[in-house]
N, C-alpha and C positions, 0 to 999 in steps of 0.2 A: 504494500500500500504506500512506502514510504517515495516511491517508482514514481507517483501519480501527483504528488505536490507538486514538484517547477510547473508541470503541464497546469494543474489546476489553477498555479500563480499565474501564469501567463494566461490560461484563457479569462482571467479577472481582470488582468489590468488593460489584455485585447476588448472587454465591453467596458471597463471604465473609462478608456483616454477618447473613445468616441462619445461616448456622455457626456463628460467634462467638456470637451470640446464646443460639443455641440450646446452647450449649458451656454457656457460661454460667449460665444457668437450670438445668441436668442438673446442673452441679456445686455448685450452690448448693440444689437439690432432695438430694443425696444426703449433703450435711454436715447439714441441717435435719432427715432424715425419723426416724420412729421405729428404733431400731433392736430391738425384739421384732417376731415375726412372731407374728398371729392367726390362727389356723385360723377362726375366724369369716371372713375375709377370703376365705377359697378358697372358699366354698360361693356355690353359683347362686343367682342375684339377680332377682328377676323380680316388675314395681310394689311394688316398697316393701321387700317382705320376701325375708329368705333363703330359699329352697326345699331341700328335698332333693334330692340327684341322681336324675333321671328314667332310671329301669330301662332297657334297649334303645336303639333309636336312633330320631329324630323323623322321624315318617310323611314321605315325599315330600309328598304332599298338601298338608303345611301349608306348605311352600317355592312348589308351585304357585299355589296359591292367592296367597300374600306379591307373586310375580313377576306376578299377573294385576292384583293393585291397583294396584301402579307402574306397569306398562303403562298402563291406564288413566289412571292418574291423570294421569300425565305429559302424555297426549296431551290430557286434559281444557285444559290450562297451555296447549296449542299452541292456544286459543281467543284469549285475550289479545290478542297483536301483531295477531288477526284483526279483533277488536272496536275497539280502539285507531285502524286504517289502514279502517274500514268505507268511509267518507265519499270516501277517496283511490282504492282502488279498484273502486269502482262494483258492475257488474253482474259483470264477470268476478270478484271478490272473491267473490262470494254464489255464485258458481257451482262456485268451486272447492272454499269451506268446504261444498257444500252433497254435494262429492262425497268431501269429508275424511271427513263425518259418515256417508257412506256405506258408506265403507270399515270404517270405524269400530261402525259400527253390524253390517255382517256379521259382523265379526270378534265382537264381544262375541256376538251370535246363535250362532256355532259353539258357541262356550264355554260357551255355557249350552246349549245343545240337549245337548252332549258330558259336561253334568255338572259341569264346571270348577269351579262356585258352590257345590256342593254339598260340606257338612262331615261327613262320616260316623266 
């Protein structure tokens, strides 16, 4: 047991010096900040300029679609480690990306056959 103390020390003062830290910062952010409140401040923010509040509530659609790029995209990133280790692993490498792309490749065919892409 006697094994397990530095680690113990150390994972304490690993969550104390971000506390502290952070303690620190908040309290020296709320002696420094303004103290008037803008109403310019509360209004929605969207490239650059303030907007008016948008009437009703935001189409699913546009959540769909957001969640269909990150998918994508993401999986586009899982090319990388692929291209990086080509040389290492040979033909089984090409075989497997070849069936990544095809999974990949159905999946995006659903999405647009279903519409997915489309902004109405």
């Amino acid at each position: 047991m006697e094994a397990y103390v530095p680690v113990l020390i150390y994972l304490g003062v690993a969550a104390a010096v971000p506390l502290l830290i952070t303690a620190l910062i908040e309290g020296m952010a709320r002696r420094r900040r303004p103290r008037r409140d803008d109403p310019q401040k509360y209004l929605s923010y969207e490239s650059g300029y303030p907007t008016p509040s948008m009437p009703g509530r935001i189409p699913v659609k546009f959540y769909l679609l957001a969640m269909l790029f990150v998918v994508f995209d993401v999986e586009a990133v899982a090319f990388y480690p692929w291209a990086v280790n080509l040389r290492d692993l040979g033909a089984f490498g090409l075989w497997e990306v070849a069936a990544f792309v095809l999974v990949l490749a159905i999946g995006y065919a659903y999405v647009w056959k279903r519409g997915g892409f489309q902004w109405k």
